[in-house]
N, CA, C and O atoms as a GROMACS GRO file, in nm:
protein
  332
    1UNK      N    1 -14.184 -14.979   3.432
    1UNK     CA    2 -14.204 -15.121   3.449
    1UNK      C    3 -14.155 -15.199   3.327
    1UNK      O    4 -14.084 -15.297   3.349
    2UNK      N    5 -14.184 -15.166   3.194
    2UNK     CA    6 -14.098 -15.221   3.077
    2UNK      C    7 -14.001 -15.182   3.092
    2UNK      O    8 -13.980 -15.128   2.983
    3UNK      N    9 -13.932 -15.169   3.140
    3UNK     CA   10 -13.750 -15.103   3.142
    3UNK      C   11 -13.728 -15.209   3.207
    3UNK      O   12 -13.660 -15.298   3.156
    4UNK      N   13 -13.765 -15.217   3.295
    4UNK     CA   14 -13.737 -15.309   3.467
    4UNK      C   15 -13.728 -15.450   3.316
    4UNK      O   16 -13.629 -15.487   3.252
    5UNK      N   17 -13.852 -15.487   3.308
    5UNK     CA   18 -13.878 -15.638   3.206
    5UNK      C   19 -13.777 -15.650   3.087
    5UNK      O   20 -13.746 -15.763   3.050
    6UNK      N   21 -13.731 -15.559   3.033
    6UNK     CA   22 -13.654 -15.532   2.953
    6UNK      C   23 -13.537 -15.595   2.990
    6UNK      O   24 -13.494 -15.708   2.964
    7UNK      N   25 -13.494 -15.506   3.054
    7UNK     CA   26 -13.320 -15.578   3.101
    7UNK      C   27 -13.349 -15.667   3.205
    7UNK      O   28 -13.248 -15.658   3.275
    8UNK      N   29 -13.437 -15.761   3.270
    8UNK     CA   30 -13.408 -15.875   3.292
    8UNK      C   31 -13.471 -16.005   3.152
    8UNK      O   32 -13.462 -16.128   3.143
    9UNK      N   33 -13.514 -15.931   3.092
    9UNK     CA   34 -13.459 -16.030   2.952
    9UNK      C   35 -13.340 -16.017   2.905
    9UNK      O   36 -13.253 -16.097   2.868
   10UNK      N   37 -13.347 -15.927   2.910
   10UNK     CA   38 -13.162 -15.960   2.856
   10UNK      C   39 -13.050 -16.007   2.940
   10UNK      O   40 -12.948 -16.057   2.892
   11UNK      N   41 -13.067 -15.993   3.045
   11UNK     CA   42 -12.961 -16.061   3.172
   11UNK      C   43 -12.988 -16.193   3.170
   11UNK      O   44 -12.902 -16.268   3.215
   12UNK      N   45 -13.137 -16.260   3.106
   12UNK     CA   46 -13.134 -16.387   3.132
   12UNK      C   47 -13.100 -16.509   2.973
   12UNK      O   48 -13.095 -16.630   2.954
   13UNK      N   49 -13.084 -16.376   2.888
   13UNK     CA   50 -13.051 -16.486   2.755
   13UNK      C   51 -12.906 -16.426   2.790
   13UNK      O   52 -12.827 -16.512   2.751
   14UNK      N   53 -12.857 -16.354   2.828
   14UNK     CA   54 -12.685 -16.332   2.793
   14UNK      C   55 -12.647 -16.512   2.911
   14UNK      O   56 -12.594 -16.613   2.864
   15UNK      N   57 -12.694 -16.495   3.059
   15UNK     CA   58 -12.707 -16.642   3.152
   15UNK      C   59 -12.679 -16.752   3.054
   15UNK      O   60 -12.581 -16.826   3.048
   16UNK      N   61 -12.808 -16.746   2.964
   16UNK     CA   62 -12.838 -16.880   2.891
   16UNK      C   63 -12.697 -16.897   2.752
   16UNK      O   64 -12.612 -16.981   2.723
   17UNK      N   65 -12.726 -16.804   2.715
   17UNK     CA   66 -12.572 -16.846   2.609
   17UNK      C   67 -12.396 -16.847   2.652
   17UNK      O   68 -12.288 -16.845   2.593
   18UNK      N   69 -12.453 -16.851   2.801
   18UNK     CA   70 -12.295 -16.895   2.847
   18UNK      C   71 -12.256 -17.075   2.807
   18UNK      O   72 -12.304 -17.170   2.869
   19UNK      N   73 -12.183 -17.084   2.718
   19UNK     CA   74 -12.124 -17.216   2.705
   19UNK      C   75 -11.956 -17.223   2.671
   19UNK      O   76 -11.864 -17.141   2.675
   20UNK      N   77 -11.965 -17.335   2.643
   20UNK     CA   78 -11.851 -17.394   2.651
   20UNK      C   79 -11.810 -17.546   2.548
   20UNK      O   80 -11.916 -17.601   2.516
   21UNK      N   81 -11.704 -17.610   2.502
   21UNK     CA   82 -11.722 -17.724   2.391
   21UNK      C   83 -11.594 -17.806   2.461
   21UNK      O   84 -11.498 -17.759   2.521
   22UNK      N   85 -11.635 -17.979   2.423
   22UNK     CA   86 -11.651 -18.103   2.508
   22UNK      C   87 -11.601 -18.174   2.436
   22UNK      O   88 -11.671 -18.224   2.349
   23UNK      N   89 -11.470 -18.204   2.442
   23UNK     CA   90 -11.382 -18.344   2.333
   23UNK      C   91 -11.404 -18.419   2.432
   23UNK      O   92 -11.409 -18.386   2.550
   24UNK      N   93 -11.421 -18.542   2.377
   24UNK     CA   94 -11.410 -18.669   2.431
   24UNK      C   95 -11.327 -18.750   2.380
   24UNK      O   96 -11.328 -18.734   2.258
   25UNK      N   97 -11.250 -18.832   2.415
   25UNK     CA   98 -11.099 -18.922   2.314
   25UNK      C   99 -11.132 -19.045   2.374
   25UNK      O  100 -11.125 -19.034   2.496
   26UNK      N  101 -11.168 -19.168   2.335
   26UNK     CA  102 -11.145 -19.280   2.355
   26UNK      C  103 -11.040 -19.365   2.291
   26UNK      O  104 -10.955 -19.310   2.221
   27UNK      N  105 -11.036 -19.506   2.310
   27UNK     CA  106 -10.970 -19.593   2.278
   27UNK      C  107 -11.020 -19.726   2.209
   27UNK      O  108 -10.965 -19.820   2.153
   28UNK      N  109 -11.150 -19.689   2.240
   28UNK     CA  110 -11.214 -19.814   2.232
   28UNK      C  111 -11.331 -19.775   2.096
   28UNK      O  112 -11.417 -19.688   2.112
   29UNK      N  113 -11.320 -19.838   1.989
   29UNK     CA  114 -11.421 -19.864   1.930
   29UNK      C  115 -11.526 -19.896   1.955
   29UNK      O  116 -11.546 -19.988   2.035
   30UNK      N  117 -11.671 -19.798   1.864
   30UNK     CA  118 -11.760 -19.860   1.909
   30UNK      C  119 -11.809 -19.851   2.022
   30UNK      O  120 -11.885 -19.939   2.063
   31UNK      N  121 -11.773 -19.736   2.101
   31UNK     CA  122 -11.840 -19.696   2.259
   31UNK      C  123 -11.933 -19.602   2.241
   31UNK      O  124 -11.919 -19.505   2.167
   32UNK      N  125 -12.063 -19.635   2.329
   32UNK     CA  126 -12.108 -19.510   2.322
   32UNK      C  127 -12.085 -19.433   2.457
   32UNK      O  128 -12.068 -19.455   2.577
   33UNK      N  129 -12.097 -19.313   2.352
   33UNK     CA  130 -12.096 -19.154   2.485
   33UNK      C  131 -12.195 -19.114   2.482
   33UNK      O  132 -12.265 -19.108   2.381
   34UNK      N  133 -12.223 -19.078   2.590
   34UNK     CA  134 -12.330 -18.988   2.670
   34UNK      C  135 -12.348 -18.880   2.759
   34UNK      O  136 -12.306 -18.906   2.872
   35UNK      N  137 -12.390 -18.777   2.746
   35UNK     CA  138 -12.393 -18.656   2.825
   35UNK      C  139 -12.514 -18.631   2.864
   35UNK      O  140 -12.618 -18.614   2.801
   36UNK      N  141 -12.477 -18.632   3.026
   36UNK     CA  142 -12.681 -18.601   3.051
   36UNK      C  143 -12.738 -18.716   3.043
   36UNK      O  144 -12.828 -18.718   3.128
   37UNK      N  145 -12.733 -18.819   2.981
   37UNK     CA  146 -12.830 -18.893   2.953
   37UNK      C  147 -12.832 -18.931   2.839
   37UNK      O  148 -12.861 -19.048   2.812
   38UNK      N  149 -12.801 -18.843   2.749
   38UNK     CA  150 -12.809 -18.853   2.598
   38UNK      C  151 -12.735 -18.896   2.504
   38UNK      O  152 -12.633 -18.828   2.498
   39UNK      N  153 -12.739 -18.992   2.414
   39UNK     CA  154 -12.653 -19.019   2.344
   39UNK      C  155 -12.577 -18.949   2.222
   39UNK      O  156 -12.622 -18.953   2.107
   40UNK      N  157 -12.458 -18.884   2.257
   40UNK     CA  158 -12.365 -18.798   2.167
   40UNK      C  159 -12.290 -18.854   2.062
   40UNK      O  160 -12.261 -18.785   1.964
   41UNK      N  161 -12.260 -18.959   2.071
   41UNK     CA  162 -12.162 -19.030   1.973
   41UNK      C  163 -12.092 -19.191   2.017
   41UNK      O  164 -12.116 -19.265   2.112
   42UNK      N  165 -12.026 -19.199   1.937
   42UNK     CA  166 -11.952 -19.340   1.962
   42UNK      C  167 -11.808 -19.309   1.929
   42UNK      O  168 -11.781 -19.229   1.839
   43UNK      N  169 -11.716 -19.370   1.999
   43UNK     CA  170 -11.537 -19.354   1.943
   43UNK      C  171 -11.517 -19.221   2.029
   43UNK      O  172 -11.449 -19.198   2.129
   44UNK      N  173 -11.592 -19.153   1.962
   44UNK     CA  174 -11.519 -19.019   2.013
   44UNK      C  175 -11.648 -18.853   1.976
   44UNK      O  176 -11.753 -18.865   1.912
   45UNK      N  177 -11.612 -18.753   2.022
   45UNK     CA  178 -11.710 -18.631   2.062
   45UNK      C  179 -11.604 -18.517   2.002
   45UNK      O  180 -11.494 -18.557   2.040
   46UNK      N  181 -11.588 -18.425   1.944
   46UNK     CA  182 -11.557 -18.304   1.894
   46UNK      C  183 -11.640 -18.187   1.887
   46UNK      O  184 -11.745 -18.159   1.828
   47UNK      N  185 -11.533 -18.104   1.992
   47UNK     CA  186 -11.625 -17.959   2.002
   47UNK      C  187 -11.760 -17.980   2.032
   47UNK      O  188 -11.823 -17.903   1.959
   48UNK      N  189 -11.835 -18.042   2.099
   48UNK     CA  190 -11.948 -18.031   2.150
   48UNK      C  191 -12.001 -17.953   2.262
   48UNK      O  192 -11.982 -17.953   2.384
   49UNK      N  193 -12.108 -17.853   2.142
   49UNK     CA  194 -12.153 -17.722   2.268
   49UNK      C  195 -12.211 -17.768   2.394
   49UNK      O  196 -12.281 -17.866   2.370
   50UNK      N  197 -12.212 -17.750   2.470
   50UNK     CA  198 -12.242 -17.766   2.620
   50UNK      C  199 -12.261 -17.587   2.686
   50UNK      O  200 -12.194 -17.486   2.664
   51UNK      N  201 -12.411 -17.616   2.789
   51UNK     CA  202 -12.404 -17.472   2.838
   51UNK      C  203 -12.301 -17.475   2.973
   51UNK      O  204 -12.264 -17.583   3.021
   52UNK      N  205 -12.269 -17.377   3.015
   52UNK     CA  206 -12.149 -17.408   3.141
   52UNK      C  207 -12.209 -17.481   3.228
   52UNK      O  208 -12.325 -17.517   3.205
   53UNK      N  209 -12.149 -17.516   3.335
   53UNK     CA  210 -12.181 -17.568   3.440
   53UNK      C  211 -12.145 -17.720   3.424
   53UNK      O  212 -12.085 -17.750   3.320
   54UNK      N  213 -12.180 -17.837   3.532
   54UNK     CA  214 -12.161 -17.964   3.544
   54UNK      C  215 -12.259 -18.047   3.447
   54UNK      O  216 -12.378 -18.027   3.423
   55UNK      N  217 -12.147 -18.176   3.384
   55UNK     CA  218 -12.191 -18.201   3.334
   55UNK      C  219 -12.182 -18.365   3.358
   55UNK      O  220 -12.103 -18.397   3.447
   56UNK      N  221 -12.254 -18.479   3.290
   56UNK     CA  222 -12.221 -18.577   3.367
   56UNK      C  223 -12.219 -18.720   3.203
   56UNK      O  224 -12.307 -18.772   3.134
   57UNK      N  225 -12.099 -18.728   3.210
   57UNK     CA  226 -12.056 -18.805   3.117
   57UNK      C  227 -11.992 -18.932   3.128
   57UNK      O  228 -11.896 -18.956   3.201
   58UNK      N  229 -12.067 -19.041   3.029
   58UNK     CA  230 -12.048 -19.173   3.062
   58UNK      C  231 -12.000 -19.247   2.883
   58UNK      O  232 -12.044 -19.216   2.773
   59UNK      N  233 -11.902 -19.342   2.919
   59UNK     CA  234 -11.880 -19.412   2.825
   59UNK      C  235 -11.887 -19.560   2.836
   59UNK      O  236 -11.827 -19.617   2.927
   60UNK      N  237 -11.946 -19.614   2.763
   60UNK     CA  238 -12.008 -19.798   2.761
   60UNK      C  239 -11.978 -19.838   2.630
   60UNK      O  240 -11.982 -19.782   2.520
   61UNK      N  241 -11.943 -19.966   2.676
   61UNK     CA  242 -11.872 -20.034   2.555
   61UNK      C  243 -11.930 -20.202   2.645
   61UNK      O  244 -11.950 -20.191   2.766
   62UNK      N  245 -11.948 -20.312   2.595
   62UNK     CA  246 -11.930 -20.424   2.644
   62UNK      C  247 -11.842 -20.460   2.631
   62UNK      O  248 -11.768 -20.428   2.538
   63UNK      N  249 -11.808 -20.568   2.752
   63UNK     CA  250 -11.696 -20.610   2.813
   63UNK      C  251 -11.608 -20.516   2.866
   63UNK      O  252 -11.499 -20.547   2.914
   64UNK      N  253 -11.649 -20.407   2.859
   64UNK     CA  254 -11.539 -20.280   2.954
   64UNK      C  255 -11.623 -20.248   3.050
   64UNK      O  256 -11.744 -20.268   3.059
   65UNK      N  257 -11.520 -20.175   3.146
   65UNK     CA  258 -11.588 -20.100   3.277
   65UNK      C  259 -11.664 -19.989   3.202
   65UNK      O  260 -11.654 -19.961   3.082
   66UNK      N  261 -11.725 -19.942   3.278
   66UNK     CA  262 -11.825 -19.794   3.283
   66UNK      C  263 -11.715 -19.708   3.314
   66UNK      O  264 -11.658 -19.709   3.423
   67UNK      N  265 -11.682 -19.626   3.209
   67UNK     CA  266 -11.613 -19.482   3.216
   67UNK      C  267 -11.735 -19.389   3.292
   67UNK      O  268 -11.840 -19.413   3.231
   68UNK      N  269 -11.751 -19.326   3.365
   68UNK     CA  270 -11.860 -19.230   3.425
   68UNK      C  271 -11.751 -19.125   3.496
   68UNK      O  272 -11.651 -19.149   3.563
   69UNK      N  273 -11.815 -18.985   3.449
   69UNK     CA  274 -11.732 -18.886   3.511
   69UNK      C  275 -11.820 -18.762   3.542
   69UNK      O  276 -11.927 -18.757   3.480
   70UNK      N  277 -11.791 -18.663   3.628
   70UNK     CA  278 -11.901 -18.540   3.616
   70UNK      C  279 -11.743 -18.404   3.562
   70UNK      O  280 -11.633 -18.373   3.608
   71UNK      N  281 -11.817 -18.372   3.458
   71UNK     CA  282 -11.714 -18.263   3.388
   71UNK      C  283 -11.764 -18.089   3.391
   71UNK      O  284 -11.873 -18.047   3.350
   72UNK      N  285 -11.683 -18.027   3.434
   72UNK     CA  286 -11.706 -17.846   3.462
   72UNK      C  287 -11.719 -17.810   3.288
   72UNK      O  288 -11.633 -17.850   3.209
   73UNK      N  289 -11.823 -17.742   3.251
   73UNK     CA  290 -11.782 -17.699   3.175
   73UNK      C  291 -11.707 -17.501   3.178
   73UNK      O  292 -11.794 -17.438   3.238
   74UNK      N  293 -11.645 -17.448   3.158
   74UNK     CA  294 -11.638 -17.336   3.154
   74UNK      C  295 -11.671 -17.236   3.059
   74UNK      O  296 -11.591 -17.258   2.968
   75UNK      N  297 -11.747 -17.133   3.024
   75UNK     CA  298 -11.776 -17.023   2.934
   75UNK      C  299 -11.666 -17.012   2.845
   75UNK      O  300 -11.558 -17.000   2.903
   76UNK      N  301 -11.663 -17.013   2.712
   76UNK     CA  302 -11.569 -16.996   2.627
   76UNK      C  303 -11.443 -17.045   2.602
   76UNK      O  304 -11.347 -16.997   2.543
   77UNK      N  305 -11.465 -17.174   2.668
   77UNK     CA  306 -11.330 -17.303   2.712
   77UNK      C  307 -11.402 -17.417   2.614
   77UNK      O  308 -11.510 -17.443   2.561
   78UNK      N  309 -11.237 -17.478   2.632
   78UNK     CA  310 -11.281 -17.645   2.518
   78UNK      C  311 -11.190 -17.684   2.642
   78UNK      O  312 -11.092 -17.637   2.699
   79UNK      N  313 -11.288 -17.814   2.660
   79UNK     CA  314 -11.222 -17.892   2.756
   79UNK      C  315 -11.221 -18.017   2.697
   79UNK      O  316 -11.306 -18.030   2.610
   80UNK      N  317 -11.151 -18.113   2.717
   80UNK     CA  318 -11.116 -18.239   2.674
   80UNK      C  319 -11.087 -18.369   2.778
   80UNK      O  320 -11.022 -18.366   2.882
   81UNK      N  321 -11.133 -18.448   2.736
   81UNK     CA  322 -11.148 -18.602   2.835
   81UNK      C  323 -11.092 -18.712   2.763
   81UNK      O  324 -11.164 -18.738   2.666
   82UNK      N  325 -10.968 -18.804   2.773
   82UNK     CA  326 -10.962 -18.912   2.779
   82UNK      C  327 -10.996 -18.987   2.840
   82UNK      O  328 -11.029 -18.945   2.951
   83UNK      N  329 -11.011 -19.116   2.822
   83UNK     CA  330 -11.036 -19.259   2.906
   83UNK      C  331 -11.009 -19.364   2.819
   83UNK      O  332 -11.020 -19.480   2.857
   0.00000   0.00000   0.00000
């Protein structure tokens, strides 16, 4: 029965440290970014860890439209976003 508990701990932290890292490039000064909900930065995002899967990213600035996007992340990928 600890054998069994054993290796599904470990099947479920190897799951959890699947990630992946998240450029963001703007144009606009002074924007903020957000992932999730959360506020990551302004201008711009570098290499930001993210665990895989969907992710949902927004950029606000006044007087501009709402940049809003949902982004894949992939395991051991850098993915990158302009707007």
């Amino acid at each position: 029965m600890k054998k069994i508990i054993m290796i599904c701990l470990l099947l479920g932290s190897t799951m959890i440290m699947a990630e992946g890292r998240l450029n963001i490039v703007t144009g606009l000064e002074k924007a903020v970014i957000s992932i999730d909900g959360k506020e990551v930065g302004k201008n711009y995002v570098e290499s930001y860890p993210l665990h895989a899967g969907d992710h949902y990213v927004r950029i606000v600035k006044d007087g501009h439209l709402m940049y809003a996007k949902m982004v894949t992340i992939y395991d051991n990928e850098l993915t990158t976003i302009t707007s």
